[in-house]
N, C-alpha and C positions, 0 to 999 in steps of 0.2 A: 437443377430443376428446369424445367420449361419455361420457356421466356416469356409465359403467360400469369407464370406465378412468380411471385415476389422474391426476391435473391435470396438464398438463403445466407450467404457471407455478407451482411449488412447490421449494420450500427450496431446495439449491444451486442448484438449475436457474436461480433467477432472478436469481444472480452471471453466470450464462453469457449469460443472456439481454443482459445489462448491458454484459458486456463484449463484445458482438457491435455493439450498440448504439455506442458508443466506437469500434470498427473503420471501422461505417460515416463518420461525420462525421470520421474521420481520415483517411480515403480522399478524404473529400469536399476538406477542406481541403486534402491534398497537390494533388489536382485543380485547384483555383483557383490554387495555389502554380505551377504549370503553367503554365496559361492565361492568369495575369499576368505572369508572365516571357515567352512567344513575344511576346507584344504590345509588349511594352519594347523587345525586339530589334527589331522590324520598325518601330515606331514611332518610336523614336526613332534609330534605322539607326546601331547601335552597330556600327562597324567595328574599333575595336584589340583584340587581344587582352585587355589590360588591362581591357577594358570587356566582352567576352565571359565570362572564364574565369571568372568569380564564379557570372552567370546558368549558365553548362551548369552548373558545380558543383551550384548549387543544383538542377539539370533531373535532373542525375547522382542525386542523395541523394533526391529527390522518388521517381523509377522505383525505388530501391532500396526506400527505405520503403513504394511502394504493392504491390509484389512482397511484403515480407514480412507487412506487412498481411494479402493475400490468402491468405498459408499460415500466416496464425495464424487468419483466419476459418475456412477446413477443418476447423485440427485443434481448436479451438472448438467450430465446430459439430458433428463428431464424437464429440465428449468430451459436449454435450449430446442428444444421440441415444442416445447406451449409459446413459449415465444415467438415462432412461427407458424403455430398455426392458427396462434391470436390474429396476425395480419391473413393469413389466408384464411376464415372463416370470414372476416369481415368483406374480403376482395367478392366472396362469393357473394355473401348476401348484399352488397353491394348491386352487384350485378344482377341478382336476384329482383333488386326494384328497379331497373331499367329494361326489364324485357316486357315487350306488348303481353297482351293478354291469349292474344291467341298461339304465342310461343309458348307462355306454361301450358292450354290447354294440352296442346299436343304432348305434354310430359305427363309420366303418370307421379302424381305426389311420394310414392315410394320410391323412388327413383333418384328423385329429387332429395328429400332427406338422405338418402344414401348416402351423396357428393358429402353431406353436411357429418356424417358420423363413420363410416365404416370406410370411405377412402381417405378421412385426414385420421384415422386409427392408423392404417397400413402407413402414413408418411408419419407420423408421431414412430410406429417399431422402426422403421428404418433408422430414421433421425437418432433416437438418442439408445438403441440397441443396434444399429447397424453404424450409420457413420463415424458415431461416438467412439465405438469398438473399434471400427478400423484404425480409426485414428490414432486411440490409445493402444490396442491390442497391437497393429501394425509397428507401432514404435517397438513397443518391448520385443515382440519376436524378433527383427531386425537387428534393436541391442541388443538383445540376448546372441544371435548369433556371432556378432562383433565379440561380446564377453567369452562364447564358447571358441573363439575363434584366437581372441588372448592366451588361453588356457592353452586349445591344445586347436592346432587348425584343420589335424583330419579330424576331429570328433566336430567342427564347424560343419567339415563338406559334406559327414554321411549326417546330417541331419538335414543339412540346407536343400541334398537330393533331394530326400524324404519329403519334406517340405515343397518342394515344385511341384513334384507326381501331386499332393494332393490337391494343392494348388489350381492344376491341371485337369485333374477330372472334378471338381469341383464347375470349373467353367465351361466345360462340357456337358453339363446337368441343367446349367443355366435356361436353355433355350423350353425344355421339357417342365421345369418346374416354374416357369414363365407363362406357358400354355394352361398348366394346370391351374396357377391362379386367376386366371380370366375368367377362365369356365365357371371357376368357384364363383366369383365374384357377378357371372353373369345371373347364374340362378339364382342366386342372393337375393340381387336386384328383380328379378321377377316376380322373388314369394314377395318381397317388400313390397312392392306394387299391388301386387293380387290381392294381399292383406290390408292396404291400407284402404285402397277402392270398396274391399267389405265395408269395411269401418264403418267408412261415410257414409255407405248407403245400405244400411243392414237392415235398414225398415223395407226396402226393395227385397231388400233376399228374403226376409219373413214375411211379406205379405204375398208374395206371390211363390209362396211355397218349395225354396230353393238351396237351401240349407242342407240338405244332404247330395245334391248335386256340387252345388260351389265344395262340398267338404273331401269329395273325388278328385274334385280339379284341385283341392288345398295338398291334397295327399301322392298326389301323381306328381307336385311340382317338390314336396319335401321329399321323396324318392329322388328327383334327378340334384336335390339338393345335398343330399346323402353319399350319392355315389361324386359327386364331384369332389366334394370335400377330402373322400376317403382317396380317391385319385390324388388330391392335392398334400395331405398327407402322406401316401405312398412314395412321393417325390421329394417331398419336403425329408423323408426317413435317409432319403439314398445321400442329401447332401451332409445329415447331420452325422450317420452311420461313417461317410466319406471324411469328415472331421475326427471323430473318434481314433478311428483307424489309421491317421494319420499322427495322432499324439502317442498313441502306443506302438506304433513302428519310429516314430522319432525319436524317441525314450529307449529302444530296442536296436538302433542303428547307434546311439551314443554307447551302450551300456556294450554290444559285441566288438565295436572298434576298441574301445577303450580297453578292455578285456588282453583283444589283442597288443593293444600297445605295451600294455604291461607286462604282457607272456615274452614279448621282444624286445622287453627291455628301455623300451621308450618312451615309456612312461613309469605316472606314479598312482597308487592307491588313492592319495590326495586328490590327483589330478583329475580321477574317474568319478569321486564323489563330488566334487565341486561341478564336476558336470554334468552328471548325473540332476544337480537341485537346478543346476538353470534350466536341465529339458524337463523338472518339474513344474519350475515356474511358467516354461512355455504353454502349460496345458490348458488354464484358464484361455488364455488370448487365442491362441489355437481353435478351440470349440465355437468362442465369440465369433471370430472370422468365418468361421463356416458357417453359424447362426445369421451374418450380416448377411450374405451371400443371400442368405433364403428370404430378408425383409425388403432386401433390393428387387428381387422381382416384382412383390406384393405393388411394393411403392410405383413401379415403374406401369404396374398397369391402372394403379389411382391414378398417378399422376395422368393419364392419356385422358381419363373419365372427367379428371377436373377440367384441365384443360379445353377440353371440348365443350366443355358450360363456360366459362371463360372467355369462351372464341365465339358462342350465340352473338349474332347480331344484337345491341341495344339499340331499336330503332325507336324509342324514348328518349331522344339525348335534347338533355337541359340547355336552352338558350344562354352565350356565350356572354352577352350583354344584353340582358332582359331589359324591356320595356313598364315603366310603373305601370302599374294597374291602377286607373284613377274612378273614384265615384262614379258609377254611372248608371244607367235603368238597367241595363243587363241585357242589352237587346244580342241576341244570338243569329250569326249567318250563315246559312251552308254553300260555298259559292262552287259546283263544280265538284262535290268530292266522289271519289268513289272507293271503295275497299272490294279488295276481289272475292268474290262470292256472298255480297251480300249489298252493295252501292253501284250505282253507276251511275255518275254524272248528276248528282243528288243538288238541286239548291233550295234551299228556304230559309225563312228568314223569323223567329218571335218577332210580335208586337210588341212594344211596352207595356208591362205590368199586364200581360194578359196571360190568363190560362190555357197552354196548347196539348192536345190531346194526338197522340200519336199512337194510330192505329192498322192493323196489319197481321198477316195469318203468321202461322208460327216461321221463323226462317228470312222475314221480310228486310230486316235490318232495325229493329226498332230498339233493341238491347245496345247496336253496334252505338246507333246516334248518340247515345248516351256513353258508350265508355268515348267518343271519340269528343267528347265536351270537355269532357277530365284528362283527358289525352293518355288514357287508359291502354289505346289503339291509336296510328297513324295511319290517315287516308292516304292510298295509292298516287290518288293524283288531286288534286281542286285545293280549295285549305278554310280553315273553319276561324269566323271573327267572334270576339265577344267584345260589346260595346267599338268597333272599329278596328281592331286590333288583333291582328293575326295572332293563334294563338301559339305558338311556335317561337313568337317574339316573345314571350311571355314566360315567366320563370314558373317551374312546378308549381312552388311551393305558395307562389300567390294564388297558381288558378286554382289551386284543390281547395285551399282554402276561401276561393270566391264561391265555390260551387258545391254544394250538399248533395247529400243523394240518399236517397231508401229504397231498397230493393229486397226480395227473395233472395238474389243473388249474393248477395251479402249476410254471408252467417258470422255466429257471435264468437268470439273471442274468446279463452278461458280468463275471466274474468267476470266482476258481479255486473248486474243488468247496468246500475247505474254507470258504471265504467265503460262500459260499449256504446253508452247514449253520447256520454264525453266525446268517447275518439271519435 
């Protein structure tokens, strides 16, 4: 992951990590556990029951244990996916309350939920559908060709062929079905945007008669939303189509060498059907890998999206050894401040216990003076005291709580009236 987000090989994660590990080579062995038994039966042409019912038993218990193998890998790999993106939804909204005010302005709200839902979705499929799978699927293919490779070692090499080509044009797709996810994810984030700004302000779109205009621009943006998708789809088919294709020419490359070994004498009936069940078993993990393939890109263009919120300057940053806040009238100072486009060179000072009226045409700075009490916003240059004391020295969470506020600008919360009076 990006050295902006949280390690993903850390603390519990790397018991999950272990025991995914353990899955795999347990899959692998039941697979051989297989593929040695079909070969006994055919090879050695065990015809009484007596001599059958041990082998399926064991055929029986093998299928049962690689079945629940596969749904302990799931909820594994699920359990290590929320795992992380417990600590990265928190790193976000962390960050979230250290950005000035006029850094969200400039975001639009859909935008911003986005980071929070539909780029930790794409690192959630990677993580426990993509890396999980590698992981696990990666082993077993590998053993498995180790196993087909016991057996018999040209029925290893024309599958392991098989297996690079696809390999190969798989990661040649990369770059295309890369681009496509962007795009998707670009217009995504538009209609999320465009949709949410209605929301807010729908009594603007109704009262000034707008509603079938905003519903043009709603319908122009689900059209470019459409054809992305269908683009990213169409790419996402060539990698999955490029996996498919690969498990039935590798089942197909086992089944004509083998074929031939046999017509030459160099092999056995046994030997084709016991390989034949491992380039069976290859097929699940096969498909996985080529499904990972397709969540890596998703993930790799979240991960760019978080990252870059991640990397916003927090130019709210908490005093490293805050100063108490002691008793005082409250007298407030402006010595010097300025904020660019709306202060310059600003001082003034409250009285004690007096009422001061702050007056000004729209645009003047009279909203700024106030988020810059709460330290909402940081002045460019000068620095603001309350009762003597810079506030900067001063830790969050005393001055917001020294200092109230009520505002328009301040809407309510989903929660009852009296709960918003609270917070």
């Amino acid at each position: 992951m990006s050295r902006l987000l949280p390690p993903l090989f850390a603390g519990a994660r790397r018991g999950l990590f272990a025991v995914l590990v353990l899955n795999g080579l347990a899959q692998v062995a039941l697979a051989l556990g297989v593929a040695m038994a079909a070969q006994q039966v055919i090879d050695r042409g065990l015809t009484s029951p007596a001599q059958l019912w041990p082998i399926a038993l064991a055929l029986l218990i093998a299928a049962a244990g690689i079945a629940w193998l596969r749904r302990r890998e799931v909820i594994d790999a699920e359990a290590l996916a929320q795992t992380y993106l417990y600590d990265v939804r928190l790193g976000l909204f962390d960050r979230l309350g250290t950005l000035p005010m006029r850094a969200m302005q400039r975001r639009s709200r859909g935008a911003t939920a986005l980071r929070f839902v539909g780029d930790l979705n794409a690192l959630r499929l990677w993580i426990s559908l993509g890396i999980a799978r590698l992981l696990v699927g990666g082993l077993v293919v590998l053993l498995s060709l180790a196993v087909l490779a016991f057996i018999e070692p040209m029925l290893a090499a024309a599958a392991g062929v098989v297996l690079t080509l696809g390999t190969a044009v798989t990661l040649m797709l990369g770059e295309r079905l890369r681009n496509a996810a962007r795009e998707s994810r670009r217009r995504t984030a538009h209609l999320a945007a465009n949709v949410n700004d209605k929301i807010a302000q729908v009594q603007v779109m109704q009262a000034f008669g707008r509603v079938g205009g905003e519903q043009k621009r709603l319908a122009k943006q689900c059209r470019r939303l459409r054809d992305a998708s269908v683009a990213r789809a169409r790419s996402r088919s060539l990698t999955r189509a490029t996996a498919e294709g690969t498990v039935v020419l590798a089942s197909a490359a086992v089944l004509v060498v083998g074929a031939w070994l046999i017509g030459s004498g160099a092999g056995t009936v046994g030997t084709l059907v016991a390989a034949l069940s491992v380039a069976g078993i290859l097929a699940s993990p096969l498909r996985d890998l080529g499904r990972a393939f397709e969540y890596r890109q998703g993930a790799t263009v979240s991960k760019q999206k978080l990252s870059e919120f991640l990397a916003e300057p927090a130019r709210i940053i908490d005093a490293r050894e805050p100063k108490a806040l002691a008793e005082g009238p409250g007298t407030v100072r402006f010595d010097g401040v300025s904020v660019r486009g709306a202060l310059d060179g600003f001082s003034a000072r409250s009285d004690d216990a007096r009422r001061v009226a702050i007056v000004g045409p729209n645009g003047a700075g009279k909203s700024t003076l106030l988020r810059l009490v709460l330290r909402l916003d940081e002045p460019s240059f000068g620095r603001i005291l309350l009762d003597g004391v810079d506030l900067r020295d001063l830790s969050l969470d005393d001055l917001r709580a020294a200092v109230g506020i009520v505002g328009p600008d301040f809407g309510l919360l989903r929660m009852s009236v009296l709960d918003n009076v609270r917070y």
